[in-house]
C-alpha positions, 0 to 999 in steps of 0.5 A: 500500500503506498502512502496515499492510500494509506493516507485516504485509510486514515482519514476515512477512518475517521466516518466509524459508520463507513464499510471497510470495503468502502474504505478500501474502494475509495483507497484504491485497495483490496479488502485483503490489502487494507487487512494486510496492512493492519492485521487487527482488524477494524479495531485496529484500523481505528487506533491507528487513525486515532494515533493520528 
């Protein structure tokens, strides 16, 4: 995943309500991609935003 995918990730994160699969389309990333990149999960996903 480069970096501007990573970058829209985060900031979508921030919409608790939208789907992951959302989040991926709108990323330019597959499902399985997003995951790879932060194995735990949608809790996971959402620390690391909130890292932010």
């Amino acid at each position: 995943m480069d970096d501007q995918s990573r970058e829209t990730v985060l900031t979508l994160l921030r919409d608790t309500q939208l789907p992951v699969k959302q989040i991926a389309k709108q990323a330019g990333v597959s499902v399985a991609t997003l995951y790879k990149e932060f194995p735990g999960g949608r809790g996971a996903l959402q620390d690391s935003s909130a890292s932010l």
